[in-house]
ZASE-426660 format. One record per residue: residue in three letters; x, y, z of N, C-alpha, C in turn. Coordinates in steps of 0.05 Angstrom, whole numbers, plus 32768, in hexadecimal, padded with zeros to 4 digits. Layout:
REM ZASE-426660
ALAXYZXYZXYZ
...
END
This chain:
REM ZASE-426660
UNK88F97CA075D189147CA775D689157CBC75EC
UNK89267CBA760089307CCC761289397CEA7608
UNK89277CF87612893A7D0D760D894C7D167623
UNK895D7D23760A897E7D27761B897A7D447626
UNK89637D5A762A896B7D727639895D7D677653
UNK89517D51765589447D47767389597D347684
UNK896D7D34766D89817D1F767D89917D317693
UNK89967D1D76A789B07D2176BD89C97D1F76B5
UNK89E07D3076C289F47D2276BC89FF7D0876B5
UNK89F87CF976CB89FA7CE376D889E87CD176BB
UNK89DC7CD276AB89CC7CC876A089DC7CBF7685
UNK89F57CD4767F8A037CDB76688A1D7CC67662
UNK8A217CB976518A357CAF76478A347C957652
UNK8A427C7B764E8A527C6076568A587C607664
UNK8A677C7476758A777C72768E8A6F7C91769F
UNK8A757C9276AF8A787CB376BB8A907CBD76C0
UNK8AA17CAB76B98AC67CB676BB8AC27CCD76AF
UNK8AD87CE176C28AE27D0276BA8AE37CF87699
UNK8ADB7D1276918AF07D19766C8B0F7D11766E
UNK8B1D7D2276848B3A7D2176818B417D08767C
UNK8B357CFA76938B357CD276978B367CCC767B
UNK8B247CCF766D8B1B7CBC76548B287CC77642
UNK8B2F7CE976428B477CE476298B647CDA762D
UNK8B697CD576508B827CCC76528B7D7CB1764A
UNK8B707CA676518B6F7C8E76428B747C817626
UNK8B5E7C8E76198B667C9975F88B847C9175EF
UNK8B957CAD76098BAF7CBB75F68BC47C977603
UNK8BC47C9276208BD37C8376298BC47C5C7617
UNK8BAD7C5876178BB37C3976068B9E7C3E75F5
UNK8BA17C5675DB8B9C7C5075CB8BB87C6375B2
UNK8BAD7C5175908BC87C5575818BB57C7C757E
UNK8BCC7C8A757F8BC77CAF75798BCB7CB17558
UNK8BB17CA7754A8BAE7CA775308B9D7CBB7528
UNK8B937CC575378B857CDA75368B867CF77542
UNK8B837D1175348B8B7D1E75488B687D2F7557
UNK8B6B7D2E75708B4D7D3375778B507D4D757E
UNK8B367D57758A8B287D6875988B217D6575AD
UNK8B207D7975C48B1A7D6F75DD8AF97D7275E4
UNK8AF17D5F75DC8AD27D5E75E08ADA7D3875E8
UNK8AC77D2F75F88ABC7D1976008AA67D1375FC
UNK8A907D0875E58A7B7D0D75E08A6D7CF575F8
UNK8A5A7CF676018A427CE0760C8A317CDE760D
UNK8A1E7CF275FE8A097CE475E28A077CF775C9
UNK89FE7CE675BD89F77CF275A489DA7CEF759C
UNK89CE7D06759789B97D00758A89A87D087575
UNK899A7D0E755E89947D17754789B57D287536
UNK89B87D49753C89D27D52753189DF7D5F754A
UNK89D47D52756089EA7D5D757589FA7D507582
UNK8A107D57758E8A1C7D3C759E8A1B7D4D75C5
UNK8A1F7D3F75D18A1F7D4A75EC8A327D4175FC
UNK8A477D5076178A5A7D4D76258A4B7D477643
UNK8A567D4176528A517D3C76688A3B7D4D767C
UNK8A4B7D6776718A3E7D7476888A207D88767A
UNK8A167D7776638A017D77764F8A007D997638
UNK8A1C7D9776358A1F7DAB762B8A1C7D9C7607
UNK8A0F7DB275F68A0F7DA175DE8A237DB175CB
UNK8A1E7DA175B08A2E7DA7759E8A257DA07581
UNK8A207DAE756E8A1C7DA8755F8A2F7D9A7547
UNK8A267D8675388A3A7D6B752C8A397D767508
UNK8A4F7D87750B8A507D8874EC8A5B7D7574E0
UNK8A5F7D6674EE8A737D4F74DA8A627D3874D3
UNK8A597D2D74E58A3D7D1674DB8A4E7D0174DF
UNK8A6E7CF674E98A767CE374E38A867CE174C4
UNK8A8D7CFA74BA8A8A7CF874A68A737CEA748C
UNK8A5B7CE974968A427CEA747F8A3B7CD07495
UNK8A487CC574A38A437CA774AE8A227CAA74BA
UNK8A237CC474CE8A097CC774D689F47CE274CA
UNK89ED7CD874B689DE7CE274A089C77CE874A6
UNK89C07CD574B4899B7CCA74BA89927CDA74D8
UNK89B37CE674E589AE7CEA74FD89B37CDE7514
UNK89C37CE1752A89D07CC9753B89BD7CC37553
UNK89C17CAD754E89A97C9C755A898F7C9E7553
UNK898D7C9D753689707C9B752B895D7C84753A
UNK89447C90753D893B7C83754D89277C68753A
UNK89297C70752989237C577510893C7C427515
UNK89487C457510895F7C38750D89677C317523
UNK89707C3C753C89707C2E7557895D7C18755B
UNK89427C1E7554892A7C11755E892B7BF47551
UNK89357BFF753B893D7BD4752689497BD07533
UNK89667BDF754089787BCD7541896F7BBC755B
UNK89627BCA756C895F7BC1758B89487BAD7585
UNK893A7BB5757489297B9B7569893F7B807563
UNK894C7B827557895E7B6A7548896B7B627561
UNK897E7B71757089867B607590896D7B58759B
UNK89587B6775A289457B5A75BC89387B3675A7
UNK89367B39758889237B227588893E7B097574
UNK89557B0E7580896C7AF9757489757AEE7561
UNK89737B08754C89797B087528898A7B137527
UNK89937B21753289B07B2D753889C57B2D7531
UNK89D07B0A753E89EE7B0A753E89F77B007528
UNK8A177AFE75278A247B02750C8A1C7AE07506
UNK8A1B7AD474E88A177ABB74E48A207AB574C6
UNK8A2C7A9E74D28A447A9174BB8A3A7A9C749E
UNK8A477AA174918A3D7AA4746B8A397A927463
UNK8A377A7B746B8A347A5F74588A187A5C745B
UNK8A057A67746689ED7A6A746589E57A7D745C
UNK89C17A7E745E89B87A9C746089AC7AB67476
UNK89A47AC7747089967AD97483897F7AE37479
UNK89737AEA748789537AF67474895B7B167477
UNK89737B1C749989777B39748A898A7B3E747D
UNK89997B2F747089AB7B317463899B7B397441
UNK89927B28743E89787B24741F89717B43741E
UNK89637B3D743489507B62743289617B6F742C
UNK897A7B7B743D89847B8D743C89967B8B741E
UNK89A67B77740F89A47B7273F289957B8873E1
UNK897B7B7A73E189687B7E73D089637BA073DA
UNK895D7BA473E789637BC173EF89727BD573E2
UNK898C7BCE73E289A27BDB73E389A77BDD73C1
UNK89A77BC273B489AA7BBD739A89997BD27384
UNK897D7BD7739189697BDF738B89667C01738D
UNK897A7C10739E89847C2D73AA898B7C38738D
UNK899B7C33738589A37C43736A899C7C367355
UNK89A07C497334899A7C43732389A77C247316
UNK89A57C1572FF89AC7C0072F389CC7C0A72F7
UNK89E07BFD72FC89F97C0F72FA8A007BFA72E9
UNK8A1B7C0372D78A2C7BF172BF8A167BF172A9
UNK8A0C7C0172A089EA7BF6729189FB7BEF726D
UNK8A177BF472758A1D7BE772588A277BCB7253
UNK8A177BC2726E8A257BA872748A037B957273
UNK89F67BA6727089D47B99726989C77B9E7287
UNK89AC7B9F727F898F7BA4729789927B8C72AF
UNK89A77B8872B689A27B6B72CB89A27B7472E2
UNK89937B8B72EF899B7B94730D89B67B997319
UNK89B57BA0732C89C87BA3733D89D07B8C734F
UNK89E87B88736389F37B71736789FF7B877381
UNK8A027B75739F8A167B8A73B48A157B7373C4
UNK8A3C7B8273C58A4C7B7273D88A587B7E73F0
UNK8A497B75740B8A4B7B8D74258A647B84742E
UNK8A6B7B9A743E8A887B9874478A7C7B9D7461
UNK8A947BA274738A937BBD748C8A9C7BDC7488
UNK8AB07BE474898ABA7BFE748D8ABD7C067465
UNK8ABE7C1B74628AB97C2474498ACB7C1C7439
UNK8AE97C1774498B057C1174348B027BF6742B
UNK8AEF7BE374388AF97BC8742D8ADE7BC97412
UNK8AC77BD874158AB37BDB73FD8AD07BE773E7
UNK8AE37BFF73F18AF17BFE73DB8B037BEF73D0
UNK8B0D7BE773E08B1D7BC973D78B0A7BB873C1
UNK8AF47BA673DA8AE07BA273BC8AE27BAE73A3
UNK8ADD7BC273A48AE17BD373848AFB7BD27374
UNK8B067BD0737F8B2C7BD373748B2B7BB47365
UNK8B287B9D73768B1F7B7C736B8B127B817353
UNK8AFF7B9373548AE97B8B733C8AF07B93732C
UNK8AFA7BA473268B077BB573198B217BA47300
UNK8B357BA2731F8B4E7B8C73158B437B727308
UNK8B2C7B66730A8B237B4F73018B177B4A72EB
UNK8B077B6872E38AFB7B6B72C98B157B7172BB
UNK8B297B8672BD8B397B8872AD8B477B68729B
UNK8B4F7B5B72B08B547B3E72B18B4E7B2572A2
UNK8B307B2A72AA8B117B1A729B8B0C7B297280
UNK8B0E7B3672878AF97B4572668B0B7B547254
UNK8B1E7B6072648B347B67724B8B4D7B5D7248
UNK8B497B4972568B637B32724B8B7F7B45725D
UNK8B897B5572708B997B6172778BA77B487286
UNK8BBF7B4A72818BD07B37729C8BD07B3A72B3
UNK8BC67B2072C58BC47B2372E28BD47B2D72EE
UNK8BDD7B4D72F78BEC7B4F730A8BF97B7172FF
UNK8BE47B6F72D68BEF7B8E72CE8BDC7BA072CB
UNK8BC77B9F72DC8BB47BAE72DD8BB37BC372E8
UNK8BA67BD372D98BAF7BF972E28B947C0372E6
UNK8B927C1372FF8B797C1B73148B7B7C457307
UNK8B757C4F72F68B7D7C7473038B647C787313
UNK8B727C8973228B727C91733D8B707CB77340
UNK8B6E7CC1734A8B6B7CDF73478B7F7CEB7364
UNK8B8B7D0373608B987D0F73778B857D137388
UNK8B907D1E73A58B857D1D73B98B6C7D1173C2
UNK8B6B7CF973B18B507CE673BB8B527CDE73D9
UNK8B397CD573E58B3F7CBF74098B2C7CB173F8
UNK8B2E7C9B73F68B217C7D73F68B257C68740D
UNK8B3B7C6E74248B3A7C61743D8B5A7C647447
UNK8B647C5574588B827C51745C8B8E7C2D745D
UNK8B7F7C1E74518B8B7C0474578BA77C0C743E
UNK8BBA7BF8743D8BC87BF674308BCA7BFC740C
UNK8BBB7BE873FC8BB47BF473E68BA97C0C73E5
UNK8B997C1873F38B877C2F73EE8B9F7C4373F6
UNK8BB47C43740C8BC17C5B74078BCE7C5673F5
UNK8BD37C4873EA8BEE7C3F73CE8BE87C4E73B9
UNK8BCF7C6473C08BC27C7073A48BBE7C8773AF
UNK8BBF7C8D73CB8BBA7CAE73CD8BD97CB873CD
UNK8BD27CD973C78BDF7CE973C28BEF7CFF73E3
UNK8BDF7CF973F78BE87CFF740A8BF57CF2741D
UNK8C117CFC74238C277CEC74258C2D7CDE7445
UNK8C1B7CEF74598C127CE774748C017CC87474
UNK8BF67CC1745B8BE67CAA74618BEE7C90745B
UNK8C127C9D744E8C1B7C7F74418C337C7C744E
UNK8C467C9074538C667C8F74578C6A7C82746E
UNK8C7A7C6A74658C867C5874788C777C3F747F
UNK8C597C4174698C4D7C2774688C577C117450
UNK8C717C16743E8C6E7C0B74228C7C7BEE7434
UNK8C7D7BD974148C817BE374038C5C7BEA73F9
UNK8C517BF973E48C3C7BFF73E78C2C7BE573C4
UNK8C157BE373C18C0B7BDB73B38C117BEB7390
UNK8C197BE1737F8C147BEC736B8BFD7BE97352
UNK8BFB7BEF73368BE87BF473278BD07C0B732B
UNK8BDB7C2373368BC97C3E73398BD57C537328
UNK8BD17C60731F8BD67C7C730F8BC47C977317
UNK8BCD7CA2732C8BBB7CB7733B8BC17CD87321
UNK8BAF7CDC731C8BA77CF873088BA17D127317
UNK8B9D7D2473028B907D3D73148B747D447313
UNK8B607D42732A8B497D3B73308B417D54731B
UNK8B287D4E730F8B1C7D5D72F58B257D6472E2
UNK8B3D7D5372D98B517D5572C48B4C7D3F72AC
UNK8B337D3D729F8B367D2A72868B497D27727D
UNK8B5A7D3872728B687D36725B8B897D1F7269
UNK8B887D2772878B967D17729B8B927CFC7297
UNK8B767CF7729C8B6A7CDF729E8B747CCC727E
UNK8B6E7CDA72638B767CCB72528B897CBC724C
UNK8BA27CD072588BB97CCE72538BC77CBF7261
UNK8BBA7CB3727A8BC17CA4728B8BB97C8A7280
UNK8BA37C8372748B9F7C6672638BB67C597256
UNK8BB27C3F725E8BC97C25724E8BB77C147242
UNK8BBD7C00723C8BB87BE8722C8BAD7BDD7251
UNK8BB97BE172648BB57BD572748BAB7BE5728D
UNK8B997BFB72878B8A7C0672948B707BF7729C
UNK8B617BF672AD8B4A7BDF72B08B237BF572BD
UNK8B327C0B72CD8B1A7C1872DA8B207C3572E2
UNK8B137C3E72EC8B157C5972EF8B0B7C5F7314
UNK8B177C6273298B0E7C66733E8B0B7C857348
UNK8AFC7C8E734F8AEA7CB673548ADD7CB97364
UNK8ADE7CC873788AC47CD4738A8ABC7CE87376
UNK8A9D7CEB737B8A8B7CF973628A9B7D1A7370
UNK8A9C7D15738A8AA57D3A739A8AB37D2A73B2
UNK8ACE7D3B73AA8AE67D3173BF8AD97D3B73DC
UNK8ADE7D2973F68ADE7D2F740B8AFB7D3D741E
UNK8B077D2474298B1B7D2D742D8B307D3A7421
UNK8B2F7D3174058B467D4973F18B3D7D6B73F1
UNK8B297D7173FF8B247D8C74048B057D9073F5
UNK8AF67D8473FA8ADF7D8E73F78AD67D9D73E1
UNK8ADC7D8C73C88AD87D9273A68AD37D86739B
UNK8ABC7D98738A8AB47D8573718ABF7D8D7359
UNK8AC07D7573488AC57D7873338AC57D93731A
UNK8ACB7D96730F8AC27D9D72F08AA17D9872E9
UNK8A917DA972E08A807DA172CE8A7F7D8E72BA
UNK8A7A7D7672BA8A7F7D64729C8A927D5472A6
UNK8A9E7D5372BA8ABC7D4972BD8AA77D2272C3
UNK8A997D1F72D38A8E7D0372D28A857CFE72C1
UNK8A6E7D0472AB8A6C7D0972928A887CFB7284
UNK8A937D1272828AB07D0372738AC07CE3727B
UNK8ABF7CE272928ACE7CC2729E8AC07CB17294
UNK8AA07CB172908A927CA272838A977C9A7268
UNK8A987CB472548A9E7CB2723D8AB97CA1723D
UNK8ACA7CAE72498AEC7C9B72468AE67C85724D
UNK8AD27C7872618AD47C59726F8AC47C4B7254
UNK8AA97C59724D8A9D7C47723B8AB87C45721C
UNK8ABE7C5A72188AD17C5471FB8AEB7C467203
UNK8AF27C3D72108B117C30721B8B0D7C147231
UNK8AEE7C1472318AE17BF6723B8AEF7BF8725E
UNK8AEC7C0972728AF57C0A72838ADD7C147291
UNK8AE07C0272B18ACD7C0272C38ACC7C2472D4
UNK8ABB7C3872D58AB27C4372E38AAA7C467301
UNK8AB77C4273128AAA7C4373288AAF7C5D7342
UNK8A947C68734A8A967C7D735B8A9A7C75737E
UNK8AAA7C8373878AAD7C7B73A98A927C9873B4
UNK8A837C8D73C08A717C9F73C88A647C9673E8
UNK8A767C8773F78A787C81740F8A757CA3741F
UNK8A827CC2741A8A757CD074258A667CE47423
UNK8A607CDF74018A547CF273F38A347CE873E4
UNK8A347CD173EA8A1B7CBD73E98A007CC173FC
UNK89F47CB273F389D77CAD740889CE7CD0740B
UNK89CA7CDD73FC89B87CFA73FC89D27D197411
UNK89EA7D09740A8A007D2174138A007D39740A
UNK89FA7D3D73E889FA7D4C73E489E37D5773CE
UNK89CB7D4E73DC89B37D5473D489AA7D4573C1
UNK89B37D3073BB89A87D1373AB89AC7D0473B8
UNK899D7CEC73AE89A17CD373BB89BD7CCC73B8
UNK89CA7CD473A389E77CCD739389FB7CE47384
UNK8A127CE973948A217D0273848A157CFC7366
UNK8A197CE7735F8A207CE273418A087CED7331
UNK89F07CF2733A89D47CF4732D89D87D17732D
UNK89EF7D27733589EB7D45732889EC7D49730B
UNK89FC7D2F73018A077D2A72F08A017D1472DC
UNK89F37D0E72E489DA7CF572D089F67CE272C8
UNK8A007CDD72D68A1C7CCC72CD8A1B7CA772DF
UNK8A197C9472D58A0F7C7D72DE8A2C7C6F72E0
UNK8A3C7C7072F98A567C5F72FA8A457C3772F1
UNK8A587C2F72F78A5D7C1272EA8A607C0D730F
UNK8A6D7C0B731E8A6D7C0673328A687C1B734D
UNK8A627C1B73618A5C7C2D737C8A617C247396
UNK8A6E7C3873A58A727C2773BE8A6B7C3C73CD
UNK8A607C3373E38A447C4374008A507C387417
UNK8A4E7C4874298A597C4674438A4E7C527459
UNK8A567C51746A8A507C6C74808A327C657489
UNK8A237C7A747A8A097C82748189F77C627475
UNK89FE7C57746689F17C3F746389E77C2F747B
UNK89EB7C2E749289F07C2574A889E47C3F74BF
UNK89E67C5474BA89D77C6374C889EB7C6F74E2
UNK89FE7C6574D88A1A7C6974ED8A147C5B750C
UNK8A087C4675028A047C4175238A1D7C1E7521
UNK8A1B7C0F75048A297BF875038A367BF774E9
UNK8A537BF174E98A677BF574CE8A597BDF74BA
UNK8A517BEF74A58A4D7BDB748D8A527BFA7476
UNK8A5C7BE674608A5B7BF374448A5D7BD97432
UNK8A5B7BEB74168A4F7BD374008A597BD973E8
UNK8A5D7BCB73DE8A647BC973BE8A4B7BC673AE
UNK8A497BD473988A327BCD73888A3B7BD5736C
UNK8A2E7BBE735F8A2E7BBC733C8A267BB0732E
UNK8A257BB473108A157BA173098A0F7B827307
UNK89FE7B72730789FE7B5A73178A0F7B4D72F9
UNK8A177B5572E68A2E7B4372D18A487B3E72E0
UNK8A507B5972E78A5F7B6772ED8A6C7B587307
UNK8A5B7B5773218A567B4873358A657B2D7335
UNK8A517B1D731B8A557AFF731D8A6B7AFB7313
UNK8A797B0D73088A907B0672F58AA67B087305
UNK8AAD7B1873198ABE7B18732E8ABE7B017346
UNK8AA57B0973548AA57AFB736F8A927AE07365
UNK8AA17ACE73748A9C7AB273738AA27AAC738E
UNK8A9B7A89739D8AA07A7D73B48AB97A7B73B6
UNK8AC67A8B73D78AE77A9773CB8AF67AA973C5
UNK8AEA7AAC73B58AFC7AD273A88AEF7AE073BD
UNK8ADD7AE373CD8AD97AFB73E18ACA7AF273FF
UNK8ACE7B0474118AC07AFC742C8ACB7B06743C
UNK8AB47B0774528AB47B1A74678A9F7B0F747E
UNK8AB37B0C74968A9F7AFB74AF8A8B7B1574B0
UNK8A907B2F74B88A7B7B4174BC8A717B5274AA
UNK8A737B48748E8A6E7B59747D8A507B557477
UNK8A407B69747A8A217B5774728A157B4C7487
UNK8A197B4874A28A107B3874B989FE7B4C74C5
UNK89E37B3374D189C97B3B74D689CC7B5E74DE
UNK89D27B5974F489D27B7674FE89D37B9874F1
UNK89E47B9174E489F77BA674D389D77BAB74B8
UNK89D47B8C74B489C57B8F749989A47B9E749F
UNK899F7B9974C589857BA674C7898C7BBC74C7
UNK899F7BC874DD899F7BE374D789A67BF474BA
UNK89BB7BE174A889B57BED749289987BEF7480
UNK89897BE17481896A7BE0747D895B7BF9747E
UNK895E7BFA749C894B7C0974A8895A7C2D74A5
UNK89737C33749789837C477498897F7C4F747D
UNK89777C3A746589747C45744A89537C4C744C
UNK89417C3E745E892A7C4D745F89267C687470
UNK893B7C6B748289307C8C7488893B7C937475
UNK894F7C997463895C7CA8744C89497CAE743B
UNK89387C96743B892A7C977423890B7CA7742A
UNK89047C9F744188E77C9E744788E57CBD745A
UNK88FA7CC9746189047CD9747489097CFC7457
UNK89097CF17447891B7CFB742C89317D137437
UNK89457CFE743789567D06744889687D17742D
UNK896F7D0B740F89727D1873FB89687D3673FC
UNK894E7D3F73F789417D5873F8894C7D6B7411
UNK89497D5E7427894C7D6F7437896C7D75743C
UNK897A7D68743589987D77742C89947D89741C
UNK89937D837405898C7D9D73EE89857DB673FA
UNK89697DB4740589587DCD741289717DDB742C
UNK89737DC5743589817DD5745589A57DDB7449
UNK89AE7DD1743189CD7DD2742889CA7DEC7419
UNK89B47DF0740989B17E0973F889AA7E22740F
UNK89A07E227424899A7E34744389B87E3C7441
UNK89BC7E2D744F89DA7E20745C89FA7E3C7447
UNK89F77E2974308A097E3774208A067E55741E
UNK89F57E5D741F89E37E78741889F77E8B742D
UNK89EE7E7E744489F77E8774558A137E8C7461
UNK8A1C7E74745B8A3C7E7C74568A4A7E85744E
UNK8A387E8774298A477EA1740E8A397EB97428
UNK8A307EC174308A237EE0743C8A407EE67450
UNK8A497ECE745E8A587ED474738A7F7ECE7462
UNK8A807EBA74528AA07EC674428A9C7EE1743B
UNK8A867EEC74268A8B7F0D74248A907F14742D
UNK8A8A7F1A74468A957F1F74618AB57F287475
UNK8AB87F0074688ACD7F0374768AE67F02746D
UNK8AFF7F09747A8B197F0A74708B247EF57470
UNK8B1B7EDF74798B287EBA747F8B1F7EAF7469
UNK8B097EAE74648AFE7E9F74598B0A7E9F742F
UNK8B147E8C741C8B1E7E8E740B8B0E7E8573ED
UNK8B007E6D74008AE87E6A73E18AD57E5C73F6
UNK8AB57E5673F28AA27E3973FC8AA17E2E73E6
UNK8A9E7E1573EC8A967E0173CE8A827DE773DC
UNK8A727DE173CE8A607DC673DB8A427DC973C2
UNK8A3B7DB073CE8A1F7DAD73C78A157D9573DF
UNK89F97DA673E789E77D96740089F17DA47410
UNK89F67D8D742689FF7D9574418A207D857445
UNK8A347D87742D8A3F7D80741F8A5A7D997423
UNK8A5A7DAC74338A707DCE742F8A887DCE743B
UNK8A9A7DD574288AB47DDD74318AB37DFC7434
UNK8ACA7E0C74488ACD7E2574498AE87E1C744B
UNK8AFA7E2D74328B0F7E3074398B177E46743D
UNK8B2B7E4674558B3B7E5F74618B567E5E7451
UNK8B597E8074578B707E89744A8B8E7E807451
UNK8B887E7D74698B9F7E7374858BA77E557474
UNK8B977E4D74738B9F7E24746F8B987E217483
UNK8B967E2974998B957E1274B28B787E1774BD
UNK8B6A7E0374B68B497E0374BA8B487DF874D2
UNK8B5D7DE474E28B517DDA75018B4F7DEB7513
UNK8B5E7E0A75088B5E7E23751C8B417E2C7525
UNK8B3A7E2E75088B137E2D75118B067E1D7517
UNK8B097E0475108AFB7DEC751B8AEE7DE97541
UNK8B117DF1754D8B0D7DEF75638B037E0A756F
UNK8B047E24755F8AFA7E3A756C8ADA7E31756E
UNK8AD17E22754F8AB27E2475508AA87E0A7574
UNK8AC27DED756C8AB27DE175918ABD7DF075AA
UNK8AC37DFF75A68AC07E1575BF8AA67E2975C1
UNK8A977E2E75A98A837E3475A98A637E2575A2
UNK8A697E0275A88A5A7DF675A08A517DEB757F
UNK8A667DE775738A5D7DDC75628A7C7DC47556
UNK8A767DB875498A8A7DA475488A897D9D7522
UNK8AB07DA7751F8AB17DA175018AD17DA374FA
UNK8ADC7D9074E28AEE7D8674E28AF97D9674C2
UNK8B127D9474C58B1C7DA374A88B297D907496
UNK8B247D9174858B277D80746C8B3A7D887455
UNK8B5D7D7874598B6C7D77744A8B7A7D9F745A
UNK8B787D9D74708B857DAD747D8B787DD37476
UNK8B767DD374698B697DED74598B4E7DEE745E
UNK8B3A7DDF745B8B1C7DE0745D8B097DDE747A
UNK8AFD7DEB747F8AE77DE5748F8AD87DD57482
UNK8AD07DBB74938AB97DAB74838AA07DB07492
UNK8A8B7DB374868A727DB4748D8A5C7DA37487
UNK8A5A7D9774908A4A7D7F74878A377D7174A0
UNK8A267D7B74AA8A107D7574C38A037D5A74BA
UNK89EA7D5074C589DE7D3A74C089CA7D4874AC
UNK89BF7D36749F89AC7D3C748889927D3E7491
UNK89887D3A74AE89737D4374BD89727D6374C9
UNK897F7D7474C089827D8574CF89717D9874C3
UNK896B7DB274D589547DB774D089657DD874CA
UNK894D7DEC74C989577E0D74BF89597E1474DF
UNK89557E1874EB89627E1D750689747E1E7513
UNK897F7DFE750889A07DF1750E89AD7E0474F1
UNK89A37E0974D989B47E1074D189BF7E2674DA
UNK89AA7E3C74DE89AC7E5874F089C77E4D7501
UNK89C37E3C751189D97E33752989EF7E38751A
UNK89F37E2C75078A107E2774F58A1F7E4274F4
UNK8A087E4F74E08A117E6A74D88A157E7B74E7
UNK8A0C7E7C75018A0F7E90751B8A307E8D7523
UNK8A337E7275258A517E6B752F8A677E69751B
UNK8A5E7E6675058A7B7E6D74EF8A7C7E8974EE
UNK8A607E9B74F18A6A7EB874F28A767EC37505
UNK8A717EB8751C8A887EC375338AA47EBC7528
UNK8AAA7EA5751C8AC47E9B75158AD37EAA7506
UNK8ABE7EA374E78AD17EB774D38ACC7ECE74C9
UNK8AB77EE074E18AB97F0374DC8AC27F0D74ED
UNK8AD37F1B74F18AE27F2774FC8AD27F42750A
END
């Protein structure tokens, strides 16, 4: 791999068009669904990203967990440019097979523990999507179908709870269940059968059960709802309610998955085995959109049949080597551990600098996994103070700094971190 402090300008990015150029571009033919930062990145590489004029920046965000492994892993580049140069590659009809399709299956199936295990020892079963919302969609189906199939509920009165300030994605059903009112108003009419609760609220959760309740949908530790975890016991408990009331369990761990927060799996702080799981992002290595549904293979066959589901790019060669080759750095890289080690640095250092400071209101995280919330509410105020000083990070549910780097990062970069939030929030 090239390195980027030997590069030329001229060497940097797709195009050499000015910044101004390319964000007018952006603002004039593209939809303003986003609100940005004025950085133009034109490369990225391990946890940094770089501007034109080879100025760097360090990437607390990762893509949101997408680039976990590190951007542009060079494992993972190296399949993929393997798979274009020898013509295994391209996308190919589902009515056949793939050999990287199989691998990457058997792979993936094989990542976590037996899930549904009250459904018997039959392995795991995964159904790849692309982008993380349609793996949740998948889940919502499975869900609605067991209720359907196995507890006899009427097609069409099936009840999903749901938790406040969850993000599970923005297609249509999925906002029909969040709580934040920017992601739905003026899209209805909206999908019904959700009952959204108060996140670590058992006694919520009970009371929300019907005759025609079917599953339970949770991130193990909210992302976008502000960077919290649960209650002690609180997964623990969903379990207990799903096994006594015969209702499916399933965790969204699209950004808290694959070693985010110092496990392979939020869920394993907690020795708590959902019934279903859905992975995203970093599965793929952030270089090609794939995510997945996974469950038990009863579970699996009882829903999807020839028909009930499909996806031209869901699972296609490409996507499936680099996902391959993205669960072996995780794994072989121990990309798990070294969150822990560098999140436990990390945090340390942050509780040293809130004492500190007068902004700062609580940290909360596990790994490389941290919220800082400010007193102010308005966390993009620091966001952009910190890429004015080189580092790059986004606030979560308006109040939080999110902190969350690639899971390759080392004690040095963390130093980096801590140097530049302390300019920020000590006065």
């Amino acid at each position: 791999m090239i390195k980027t402090d030997t590069l030329k300008k001229s060497d940097f990015g797709f195009t050499q068009i000015p910044d101004n150029e390319i964000m007018e571009f952006e603002s004039t033919f593209g939809a303003h669904h986003y609100g940005r930062m004025k950085l133009v990145v034109r490369k990225a590489e391990g946890v940094w990203l770089y501007s034109i004029d080879n100025k760097k920046y360090l990437d607390c965000l990762a893509a949101y967990s997408a680039a976990n492994q590190g951007h542009n892993n060079p494992a993972i580049v190296d399949a993929v440019i393997k798979a274009l140069h020898g013509s295994y590659s391209s996308v190919i009809s589902n009515v056949i097979y793939t050999d990287s399709l199989g691998t990457f299956l058997k792979k993936t199936a094989n990542l976590p523990p037996q899930l549904g295990p009250r459904f018997g020892n039959n392995g795991n079963k995964v159904l790849p999507k692309n982008g993380g919302v349609e793996s949740v969609e998948t889940a919502l189906k499975m869900m609605r179908f067991y209720g359907y199939k196995a507890k006899g509920i009427e097609d069409g009165k099936q009840e999903i709870i749901v938790f406040e300030n969850n993000f599970h994605g923005r297609t249509i059903s999925v906002i029909s269940f969040s709580t934040t009112e920017k992601y739905k108003k003026g899209f209805g009419p909206l999908t019904p059968g959700f009952k959204s609760v108060e996140y670590g609220n058992l006694d919520a959760v009970e009371k929300a059960i019907t005759p025609n309740t079917c599953g339970i949908l949770v991130e193990p530790m909210q992302g976008e709802g502000g960077m919290y975890q649960p209650p002690v016991g609180f997964l623990k408990g969903l379990r207990e309610i799903c096994d006594k009331n015969d209702l499916l369990l399933v965790f969204d761990e699209i950004q808290v998955g694959l070693g985010r927060t110092g496990k392979m799996f939020c869920f394993e702080h907690e020795n708590v085995i959902p019934d279903g799981l859905i992975l995203g992002k970093a599965i793929s290595g952030g270089l090609i959109p794939l995510s997945v549904f996974i469950t038990n293979t009863e579970l699996m066959n009882m829903a999807f049949n020839p028909g009930s589901d499909g996806s031209t790019y869901g699972g296609y060669p490409l996507a499936c080597v680099a996902g391959s080759a993205a669960i072996d750095v995780i794994v072989n890289d121990r990309l798990p551990e070294n969150s822990r080690k560098m999140g436990s640095i990390l945090e340390k250092k942050i509780l040293d600098i809130a004492q500190r400071s007068s902004h700062v209101k609580e940290v909360r995280g596990r790994g490389l996994f941290i919220g800082i919330e400010v007193k102010s509410g308005d966390a993009m105020t620091y966001c952009r103070k910190l890429l004015d000083i080189g580092m790059l990070a986004n606030d979560s549910h308006g109040h939080t700094i999110r902190i969350s780097p690639p899971l390759i990062i080392t004690e040095n970069e963390v130093d980096y971190i801590t140097e530049r939030l302390e300019k920020i929030l000590v006065d």
